[in-house]
N, C-alpha and C positions, 0 to 999 in steps of 0.2 A: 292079125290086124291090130294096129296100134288107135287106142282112143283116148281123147283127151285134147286139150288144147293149148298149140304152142303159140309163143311170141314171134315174131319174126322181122328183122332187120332188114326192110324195102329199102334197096338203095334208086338214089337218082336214073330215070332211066327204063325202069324195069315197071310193068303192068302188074297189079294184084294178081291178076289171071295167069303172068310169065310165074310167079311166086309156085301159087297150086301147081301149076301143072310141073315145076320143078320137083316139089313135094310126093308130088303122084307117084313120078319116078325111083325119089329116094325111098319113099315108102312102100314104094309096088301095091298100090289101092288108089278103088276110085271113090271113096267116100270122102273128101277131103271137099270145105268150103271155107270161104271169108269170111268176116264179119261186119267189113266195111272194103271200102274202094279208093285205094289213093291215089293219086292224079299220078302220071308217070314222071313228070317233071318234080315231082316232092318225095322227099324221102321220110320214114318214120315206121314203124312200129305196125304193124297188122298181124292182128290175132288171126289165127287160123285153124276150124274146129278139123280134128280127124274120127274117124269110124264114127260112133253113136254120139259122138257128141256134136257130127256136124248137124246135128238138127237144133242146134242150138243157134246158129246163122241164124233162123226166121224170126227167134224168142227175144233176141239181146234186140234194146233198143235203139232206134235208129235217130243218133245224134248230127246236128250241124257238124262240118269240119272245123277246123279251127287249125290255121295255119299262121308260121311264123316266120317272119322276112326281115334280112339285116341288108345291109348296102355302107360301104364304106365310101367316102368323096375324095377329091384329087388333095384336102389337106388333110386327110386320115381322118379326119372324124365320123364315127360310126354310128348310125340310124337303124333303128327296130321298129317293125310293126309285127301288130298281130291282130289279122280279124278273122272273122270266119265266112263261111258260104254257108249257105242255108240250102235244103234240097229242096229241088221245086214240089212244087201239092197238085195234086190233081183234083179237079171238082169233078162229078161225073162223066165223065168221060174227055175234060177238058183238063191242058195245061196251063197255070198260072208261070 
């Protein structure tokens, strides 16, 4: 059983969840978790804990996204943004 946590290279396209269960495969175990969740349309970077250190998923803190967006116009001039999403909160039993 392999433990520790790797980086890993989400491309455009592909669910957190497609990621794991590829990992499951190449790893042959089911101890394998995220640490966050990227939109499938976004690409970047998701840690992924394996054997004992997937209990480390529940510990890391649970940060806003924070994404970033270019767009180029018909006279090439190129435009950035970068904001973030916030995740929603829940009050007792309700979503904000």
């Amino acid at each position: 059983m392999v433990n520790g946590i790797i980086n890993v290279y989400k491309e455009k396209g592909y669910t957190s969840f497609d990621v794991v269960a590829k990992l499951r495969g190449i790893f042959h175990q089911k101890k394998i978790g995220h640490t966050r969740t990227i939109d499938p349309d976004a690409h970047g970077v998701l840690p992924v804990c394996l054997g004992k250190a997937a209990r480390l998923c529940d510990l890391l803190p649970d940060k806003d996204k924070i994404y970033r967006a270019e767009c180029a116009s018909r006279t090439g001039e190129t435009y950035s943004w970068i904001f973030t999403v916030a995740r929603p909160k829940s009050r007792e039993g309700q979503c904000v």
